[in-house]
Backbone bond lengths (Angstrom), bond angles and torsions (degrees), N, CA, C in turn:
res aa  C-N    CA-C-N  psi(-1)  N-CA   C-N-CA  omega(-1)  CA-C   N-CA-C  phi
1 X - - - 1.463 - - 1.523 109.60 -
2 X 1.154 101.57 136.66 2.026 110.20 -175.93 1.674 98.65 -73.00
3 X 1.122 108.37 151.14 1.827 120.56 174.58 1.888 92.98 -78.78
4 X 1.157 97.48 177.54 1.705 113.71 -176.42 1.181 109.98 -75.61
5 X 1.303 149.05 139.13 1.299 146.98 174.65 1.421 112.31 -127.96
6 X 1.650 134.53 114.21 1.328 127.70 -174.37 1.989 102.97 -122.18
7 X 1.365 80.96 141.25 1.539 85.68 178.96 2.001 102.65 -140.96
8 X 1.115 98.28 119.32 1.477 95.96 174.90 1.705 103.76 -76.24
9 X 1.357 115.68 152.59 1.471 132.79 165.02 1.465 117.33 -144.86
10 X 0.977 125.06 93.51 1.961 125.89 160.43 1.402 95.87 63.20
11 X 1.689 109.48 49.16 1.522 114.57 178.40 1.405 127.13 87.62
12 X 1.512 112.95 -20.61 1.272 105.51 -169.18 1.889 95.23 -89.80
13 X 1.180 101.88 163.95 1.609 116.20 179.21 1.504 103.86 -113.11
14 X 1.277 128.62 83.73 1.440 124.07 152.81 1.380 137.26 -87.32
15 X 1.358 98.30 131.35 1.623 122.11 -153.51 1.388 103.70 -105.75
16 X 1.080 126.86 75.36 1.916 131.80 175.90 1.531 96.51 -61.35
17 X 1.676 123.68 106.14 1.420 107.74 161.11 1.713 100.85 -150.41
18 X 1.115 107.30 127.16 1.687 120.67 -179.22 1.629 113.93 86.49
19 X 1.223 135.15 0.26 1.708 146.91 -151.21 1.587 87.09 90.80
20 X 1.082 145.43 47.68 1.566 123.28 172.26 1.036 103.15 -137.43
21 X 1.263 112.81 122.09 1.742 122.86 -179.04 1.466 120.91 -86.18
22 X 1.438 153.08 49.78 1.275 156.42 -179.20 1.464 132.34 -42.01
23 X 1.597 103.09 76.12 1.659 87.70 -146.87 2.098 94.66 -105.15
24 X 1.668 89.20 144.82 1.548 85.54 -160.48 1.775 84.66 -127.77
25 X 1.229 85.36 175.53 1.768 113.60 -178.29 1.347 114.61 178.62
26 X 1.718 113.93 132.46 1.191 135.60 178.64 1.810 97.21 -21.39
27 X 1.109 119.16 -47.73 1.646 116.63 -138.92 1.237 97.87 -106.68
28 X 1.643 132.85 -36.37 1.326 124.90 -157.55 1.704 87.36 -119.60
29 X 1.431 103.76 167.36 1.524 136.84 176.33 1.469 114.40 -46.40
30 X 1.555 122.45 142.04 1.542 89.84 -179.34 1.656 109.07 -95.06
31 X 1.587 110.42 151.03 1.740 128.80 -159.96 1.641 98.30 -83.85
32 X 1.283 127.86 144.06 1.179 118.18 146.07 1.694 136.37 -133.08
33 X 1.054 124.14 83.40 1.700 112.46 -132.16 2.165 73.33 -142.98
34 X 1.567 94.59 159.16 1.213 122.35 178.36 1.409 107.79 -59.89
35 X 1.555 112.84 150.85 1.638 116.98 155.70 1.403 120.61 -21.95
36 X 1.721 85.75 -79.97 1.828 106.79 172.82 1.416 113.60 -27.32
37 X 1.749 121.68 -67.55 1.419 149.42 -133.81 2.208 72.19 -72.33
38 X 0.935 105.96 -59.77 1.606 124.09 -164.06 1.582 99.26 -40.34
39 X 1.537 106.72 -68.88 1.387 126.42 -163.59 1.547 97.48 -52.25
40 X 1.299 114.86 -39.79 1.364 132.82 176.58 1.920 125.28 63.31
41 X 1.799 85.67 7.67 2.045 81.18 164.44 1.288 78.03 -159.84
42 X 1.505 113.75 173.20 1.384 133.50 -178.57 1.742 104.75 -172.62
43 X 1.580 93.48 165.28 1.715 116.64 173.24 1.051 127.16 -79.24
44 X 1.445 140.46 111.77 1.453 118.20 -142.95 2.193 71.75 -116.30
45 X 1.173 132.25 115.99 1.723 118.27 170.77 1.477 110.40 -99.89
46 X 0.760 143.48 103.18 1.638 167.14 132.09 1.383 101.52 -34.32
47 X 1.701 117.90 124.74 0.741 100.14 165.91 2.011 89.16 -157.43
48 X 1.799 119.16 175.72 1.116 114.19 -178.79 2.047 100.58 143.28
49 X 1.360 96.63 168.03 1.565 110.57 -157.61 1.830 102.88 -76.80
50 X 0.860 134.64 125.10 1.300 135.66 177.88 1.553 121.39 -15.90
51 X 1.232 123.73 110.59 1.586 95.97 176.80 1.636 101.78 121.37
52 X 1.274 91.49 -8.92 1.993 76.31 -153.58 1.973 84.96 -105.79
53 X 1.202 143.82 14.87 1.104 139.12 157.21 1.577 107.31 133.23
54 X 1.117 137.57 -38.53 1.362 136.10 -110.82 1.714 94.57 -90.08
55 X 1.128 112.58 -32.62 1.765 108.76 158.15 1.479 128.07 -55.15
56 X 1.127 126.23 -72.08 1.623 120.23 124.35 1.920 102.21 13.97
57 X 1.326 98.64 -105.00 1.322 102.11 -166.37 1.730 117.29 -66.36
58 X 1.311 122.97 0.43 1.548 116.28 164.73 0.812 129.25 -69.33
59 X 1.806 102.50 -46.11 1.539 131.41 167.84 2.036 121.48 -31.73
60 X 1.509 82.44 -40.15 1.900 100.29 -154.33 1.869 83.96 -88.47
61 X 1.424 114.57 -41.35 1.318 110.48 177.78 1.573 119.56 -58.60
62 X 1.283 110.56 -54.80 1.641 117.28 -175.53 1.672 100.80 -50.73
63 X 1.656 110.79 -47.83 1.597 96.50 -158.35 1.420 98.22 -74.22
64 X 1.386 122.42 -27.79 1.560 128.75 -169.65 1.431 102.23 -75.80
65 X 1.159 134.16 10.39 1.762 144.54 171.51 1.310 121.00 -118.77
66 X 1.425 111.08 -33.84 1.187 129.12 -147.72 1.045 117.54 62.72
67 X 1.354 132.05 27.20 1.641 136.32 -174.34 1.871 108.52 -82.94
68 X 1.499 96.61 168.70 1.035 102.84 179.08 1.696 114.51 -85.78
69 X 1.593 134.40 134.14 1.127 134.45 161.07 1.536 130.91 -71.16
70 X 1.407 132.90 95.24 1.763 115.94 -170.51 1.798 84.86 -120.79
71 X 1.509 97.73 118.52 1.377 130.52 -164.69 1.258 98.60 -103.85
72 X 1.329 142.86 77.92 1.517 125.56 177.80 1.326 134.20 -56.08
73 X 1.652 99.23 0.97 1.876 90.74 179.83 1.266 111.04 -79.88
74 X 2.041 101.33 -37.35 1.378 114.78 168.81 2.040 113.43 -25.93
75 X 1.925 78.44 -81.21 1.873 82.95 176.94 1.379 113.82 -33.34
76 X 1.220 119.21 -65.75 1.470 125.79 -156.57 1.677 111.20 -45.97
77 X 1.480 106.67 -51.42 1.686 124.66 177.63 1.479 98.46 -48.90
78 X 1.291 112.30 -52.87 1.890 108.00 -158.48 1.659 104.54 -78.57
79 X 1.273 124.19 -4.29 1.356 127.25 173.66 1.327 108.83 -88.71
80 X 1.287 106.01 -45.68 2.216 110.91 170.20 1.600 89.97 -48.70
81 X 1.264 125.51 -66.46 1.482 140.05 -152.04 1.576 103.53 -48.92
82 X 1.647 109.84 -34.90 1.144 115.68 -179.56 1.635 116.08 -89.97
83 X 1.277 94.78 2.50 1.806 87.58 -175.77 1.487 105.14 112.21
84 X 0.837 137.43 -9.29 1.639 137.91 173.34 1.321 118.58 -86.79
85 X 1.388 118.02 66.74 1.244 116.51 -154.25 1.750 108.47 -95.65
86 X 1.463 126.36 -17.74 1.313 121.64 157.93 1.461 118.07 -112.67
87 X 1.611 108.87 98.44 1.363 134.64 -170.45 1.482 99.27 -104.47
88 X 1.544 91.92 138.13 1.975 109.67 177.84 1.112 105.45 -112.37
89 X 1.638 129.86 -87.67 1.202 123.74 -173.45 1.885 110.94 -126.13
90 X 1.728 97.57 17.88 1.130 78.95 176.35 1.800 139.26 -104.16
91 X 1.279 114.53 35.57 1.631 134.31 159.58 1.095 90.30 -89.35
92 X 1.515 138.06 -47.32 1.466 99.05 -169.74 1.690 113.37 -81.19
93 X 1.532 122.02 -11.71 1.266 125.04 174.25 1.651 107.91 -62.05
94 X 1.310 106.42 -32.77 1.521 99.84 173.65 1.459 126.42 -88.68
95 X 1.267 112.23 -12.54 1.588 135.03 150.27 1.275 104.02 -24.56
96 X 1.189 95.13 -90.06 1.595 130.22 -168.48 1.696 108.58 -36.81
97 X 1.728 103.57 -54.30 1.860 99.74 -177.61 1.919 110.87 -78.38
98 X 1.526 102.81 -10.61 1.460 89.96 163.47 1.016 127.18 -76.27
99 X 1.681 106.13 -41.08 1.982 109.01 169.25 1.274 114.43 -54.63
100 X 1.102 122.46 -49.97 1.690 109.28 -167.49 1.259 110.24 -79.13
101 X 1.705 123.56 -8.10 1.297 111.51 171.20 1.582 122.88 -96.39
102 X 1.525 107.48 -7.26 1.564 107.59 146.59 1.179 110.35 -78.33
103 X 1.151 155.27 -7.16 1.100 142.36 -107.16 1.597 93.72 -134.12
104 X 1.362 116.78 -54.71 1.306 149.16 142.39 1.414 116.67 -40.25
105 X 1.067 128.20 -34.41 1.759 127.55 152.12 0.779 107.26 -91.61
106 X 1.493 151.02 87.70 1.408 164.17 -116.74 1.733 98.37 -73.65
107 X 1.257 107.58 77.13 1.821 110.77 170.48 1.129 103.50 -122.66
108 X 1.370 120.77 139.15 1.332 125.42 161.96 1.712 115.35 -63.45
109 X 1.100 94.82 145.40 1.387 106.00 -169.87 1.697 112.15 -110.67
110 X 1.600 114.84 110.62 1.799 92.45 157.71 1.366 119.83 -129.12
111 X 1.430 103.71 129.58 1.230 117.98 -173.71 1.478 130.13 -102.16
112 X 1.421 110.73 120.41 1.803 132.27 -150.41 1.379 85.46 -104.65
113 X 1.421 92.74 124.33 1.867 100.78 165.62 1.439 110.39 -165.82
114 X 1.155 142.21 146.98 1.613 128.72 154.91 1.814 104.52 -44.41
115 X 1.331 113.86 -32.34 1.534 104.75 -177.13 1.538 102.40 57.57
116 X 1.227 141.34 48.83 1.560 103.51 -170.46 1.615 127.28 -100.88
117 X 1.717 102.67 3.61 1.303 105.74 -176.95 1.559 107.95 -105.33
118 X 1.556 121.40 174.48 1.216 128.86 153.45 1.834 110.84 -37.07
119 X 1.116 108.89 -85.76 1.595 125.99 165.47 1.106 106.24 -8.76
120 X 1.737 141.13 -60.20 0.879 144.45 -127.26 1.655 87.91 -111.14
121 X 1.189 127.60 -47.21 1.062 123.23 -166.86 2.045 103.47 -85.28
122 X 0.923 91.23 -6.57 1.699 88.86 169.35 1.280 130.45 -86.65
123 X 1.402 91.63 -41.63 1.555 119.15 170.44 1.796 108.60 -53.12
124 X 1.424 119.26 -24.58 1.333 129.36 165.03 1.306 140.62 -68.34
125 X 1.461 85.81 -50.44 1.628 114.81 162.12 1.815 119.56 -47.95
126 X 1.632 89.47 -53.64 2.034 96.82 -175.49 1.700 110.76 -93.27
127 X 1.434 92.03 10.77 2.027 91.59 146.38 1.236 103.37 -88.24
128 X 1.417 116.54 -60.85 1.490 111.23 -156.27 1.914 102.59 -52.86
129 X 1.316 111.54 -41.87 1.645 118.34 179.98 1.723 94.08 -58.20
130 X 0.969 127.37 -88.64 1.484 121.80 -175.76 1.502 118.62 -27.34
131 X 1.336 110.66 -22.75 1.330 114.25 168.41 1.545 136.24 -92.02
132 X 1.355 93.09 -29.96 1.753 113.36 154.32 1.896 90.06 101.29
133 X 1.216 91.88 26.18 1.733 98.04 -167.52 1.600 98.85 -79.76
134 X 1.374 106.06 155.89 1.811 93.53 139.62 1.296 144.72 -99.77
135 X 1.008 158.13 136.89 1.442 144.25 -173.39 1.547 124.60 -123.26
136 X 1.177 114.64 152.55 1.391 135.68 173.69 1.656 116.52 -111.53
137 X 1.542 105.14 112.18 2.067 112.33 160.15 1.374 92.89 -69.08
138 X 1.819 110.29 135.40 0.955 102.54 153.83 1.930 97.67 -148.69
139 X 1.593 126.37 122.69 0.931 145.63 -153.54 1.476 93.37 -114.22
140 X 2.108 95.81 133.14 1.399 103.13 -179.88 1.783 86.26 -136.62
141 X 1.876 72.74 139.43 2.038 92.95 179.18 1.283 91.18 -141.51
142 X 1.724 91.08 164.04 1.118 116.08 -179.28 1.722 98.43 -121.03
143 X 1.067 116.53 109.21 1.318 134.92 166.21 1.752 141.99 -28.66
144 X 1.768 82.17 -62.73 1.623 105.48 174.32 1.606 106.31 -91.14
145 X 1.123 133.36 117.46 1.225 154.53 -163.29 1.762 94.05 -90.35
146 X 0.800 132.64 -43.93 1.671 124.28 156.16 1.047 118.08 -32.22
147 X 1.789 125.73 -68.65 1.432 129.03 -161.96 1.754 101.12 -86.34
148 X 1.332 106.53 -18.53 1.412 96.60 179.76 1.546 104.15 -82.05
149 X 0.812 143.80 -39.47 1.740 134.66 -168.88 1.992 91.13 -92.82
150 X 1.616 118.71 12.72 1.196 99.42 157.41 1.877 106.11 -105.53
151 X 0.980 120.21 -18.74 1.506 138.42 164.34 1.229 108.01 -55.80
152 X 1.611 121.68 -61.07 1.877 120.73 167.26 1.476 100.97 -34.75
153 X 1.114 122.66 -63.72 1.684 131.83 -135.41 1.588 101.22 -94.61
154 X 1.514 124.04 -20.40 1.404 112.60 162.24 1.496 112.11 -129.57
155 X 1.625 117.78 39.72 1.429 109.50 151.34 1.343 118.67 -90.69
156 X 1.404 116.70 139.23 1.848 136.51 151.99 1.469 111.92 -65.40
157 X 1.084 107.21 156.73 1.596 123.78 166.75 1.746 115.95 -108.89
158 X 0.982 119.79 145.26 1.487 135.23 144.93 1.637 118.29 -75.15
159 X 0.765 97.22 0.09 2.146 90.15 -164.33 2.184 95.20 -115.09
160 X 1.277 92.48 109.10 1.415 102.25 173.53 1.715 105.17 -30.43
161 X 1.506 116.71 159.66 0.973 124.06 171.06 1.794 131.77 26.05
162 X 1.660 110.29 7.58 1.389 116.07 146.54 1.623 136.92 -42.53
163 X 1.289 114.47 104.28 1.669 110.23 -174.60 1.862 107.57 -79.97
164 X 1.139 101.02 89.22 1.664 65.49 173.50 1.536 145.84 -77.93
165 X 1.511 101.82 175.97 1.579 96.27 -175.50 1.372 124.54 -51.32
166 X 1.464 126.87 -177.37 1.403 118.74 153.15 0.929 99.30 -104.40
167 X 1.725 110.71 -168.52 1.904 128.84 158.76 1.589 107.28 -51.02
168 X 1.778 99.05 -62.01 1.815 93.09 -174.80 1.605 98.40 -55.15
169 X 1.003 138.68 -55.26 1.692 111.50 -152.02 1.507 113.92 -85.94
170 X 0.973 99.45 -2.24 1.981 126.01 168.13 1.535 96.65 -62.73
171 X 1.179 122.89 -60.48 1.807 130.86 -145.47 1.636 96.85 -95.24
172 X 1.170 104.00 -24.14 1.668 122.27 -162.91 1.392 108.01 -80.48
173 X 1.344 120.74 -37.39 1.077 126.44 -158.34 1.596 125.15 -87.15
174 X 1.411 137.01 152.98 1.298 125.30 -152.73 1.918 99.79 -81.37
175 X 1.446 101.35 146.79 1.665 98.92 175.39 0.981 106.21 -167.45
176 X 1.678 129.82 107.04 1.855 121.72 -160.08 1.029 103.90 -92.02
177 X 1.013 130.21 145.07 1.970 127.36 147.54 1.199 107.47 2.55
178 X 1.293 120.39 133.17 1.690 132.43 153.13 1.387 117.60 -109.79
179 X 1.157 92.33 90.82 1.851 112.05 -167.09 1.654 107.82 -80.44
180 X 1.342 104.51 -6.97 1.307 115.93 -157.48 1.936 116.04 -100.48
181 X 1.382 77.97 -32.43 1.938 102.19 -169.74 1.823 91.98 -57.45
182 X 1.459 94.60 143.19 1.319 112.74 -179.22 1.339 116.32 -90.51
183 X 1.521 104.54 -24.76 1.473 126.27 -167.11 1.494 105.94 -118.70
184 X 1.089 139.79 137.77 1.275 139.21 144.79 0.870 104.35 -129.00
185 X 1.476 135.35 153.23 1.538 153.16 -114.89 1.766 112.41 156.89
186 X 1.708 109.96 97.17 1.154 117.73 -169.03 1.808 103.86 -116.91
187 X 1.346 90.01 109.80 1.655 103.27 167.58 1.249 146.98 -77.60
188 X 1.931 99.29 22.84 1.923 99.20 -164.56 1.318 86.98 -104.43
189 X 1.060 103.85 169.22 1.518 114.82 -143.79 1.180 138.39 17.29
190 X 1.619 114.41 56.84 1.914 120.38 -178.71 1.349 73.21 -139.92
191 X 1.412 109.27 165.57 1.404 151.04 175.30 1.780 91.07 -103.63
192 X 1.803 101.73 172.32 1.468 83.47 -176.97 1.348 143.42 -87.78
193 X 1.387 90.24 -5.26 1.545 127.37 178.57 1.402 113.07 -68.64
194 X 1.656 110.98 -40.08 1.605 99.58 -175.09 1.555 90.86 -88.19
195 X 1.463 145.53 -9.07 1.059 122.37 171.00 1.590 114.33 -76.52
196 X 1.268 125.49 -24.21 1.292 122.42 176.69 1.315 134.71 -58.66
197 X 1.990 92.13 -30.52 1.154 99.56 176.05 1.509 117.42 -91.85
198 X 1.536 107.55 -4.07 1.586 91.54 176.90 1.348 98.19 -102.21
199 X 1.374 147.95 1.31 1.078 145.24 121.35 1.287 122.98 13.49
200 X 2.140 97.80 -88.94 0.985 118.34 166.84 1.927 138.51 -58.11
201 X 1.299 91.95 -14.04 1.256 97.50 -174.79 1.359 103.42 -97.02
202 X 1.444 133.58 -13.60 1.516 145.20 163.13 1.188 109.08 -53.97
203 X 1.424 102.76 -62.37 1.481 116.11 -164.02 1.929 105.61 -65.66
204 X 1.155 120.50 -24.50 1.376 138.04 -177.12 1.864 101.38 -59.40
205 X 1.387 90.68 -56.45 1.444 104.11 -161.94 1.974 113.50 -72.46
206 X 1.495 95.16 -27.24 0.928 102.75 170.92 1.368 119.63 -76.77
207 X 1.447 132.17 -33.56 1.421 149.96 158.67 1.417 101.09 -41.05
208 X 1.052 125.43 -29.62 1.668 126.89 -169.78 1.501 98.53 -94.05
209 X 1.288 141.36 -68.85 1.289 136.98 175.65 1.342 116.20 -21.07
């Protein structure tokens, strides 16, 4: 359990004690609503190997927030589209100044990416800090290595002129430990619905901590 934390502001008396924010004033009612609920937008970072859901589940998050979606395959495609056809890190550099500039007009932010390096996932982190946001890792796999390289081999795209990966460059490709993710979230054997909802019921529980 957290000790009491009081901070006066322009009269009001806020009382940080347990995740519970108690914010009082001579004149108005007293408030009782979460950190989060307070801060009132946040970084939701998604991250994981193609295939394994997490677009799917950004999608269901953004509309279930009203948050904003920044999809980097999207970006990445419309920069080939434009002629930028050997790209390193810069879709996610443009990632990054769209999140913090919703982010900064108090929108929740969720951000779709494989994420798969250190770098990449830091580079996430010091938006949400530059933004004064809070954020949540939350990592989606697919477990069974059967249904996932059958998921590679019969997913479609939405995004014009997207090639997608295969299995080999799926399995091949660099992706360190995420020692960090708060959430992990495994979709082999769920449909997408029961992953949404345990999604949601993660994200619930974690709201409570």
């Amino acid at each position: 359990m957290e000790s009491s934390r009081f901070i006066e502001c322009d009269g009001f008396l806020l009382n940080f004690y347990d995740n519970i924010l108690n914010v009082k004033h001579p004149k108005y009612t007293l408030l009782k609503v979460t950190w989060k609920e307070f801060i009132g937008f946040m970084l939701y970072i998604l991250g994981g190997l193609p295939a394994t859901g997490k677009t799917e589940l950004s999608k269901f998050l953004a509309s279930s927030l009203g948050a904003v979606h920044i999809r980097i395959d999207t970006i990445e495609q419309e920069l080939k589209n434009c002629g930028f056809n050997k790209l390193h890190d810069e879709g996610y550099k443009v990632a990054f100044a769209l999140a913090l500039e919703n982010l900064k007009s108090g929108l929740s932010v969720v951000a779709d990416s494989t994420n798969p390096v250190l770098e990449s996932r830091e580079g996430w982190i010091s938006v949400a800090n530059k933004a004064s946001s809070p954020y949540i890792e939350i990592e989606v796999i697919c477990s069974n290595k059967a249904e996932h390289r059958q998921r590679v081999e019969n997913r479609q795209t939405d995004i014009r002129n997207l090639l997608l990966p295969s299995w080999e460059s799926v399995i091949s490709r660099d992706y360190d430990l995420w020692e960090t993710a708060r959430i992990v979230i495994d979709t082999a054997g769920k449909n997408p619905e029961q992953s949404k909802k345990e999604l949601s019921e993660l994200l619930s529980r974690n709201n409570e901590e």
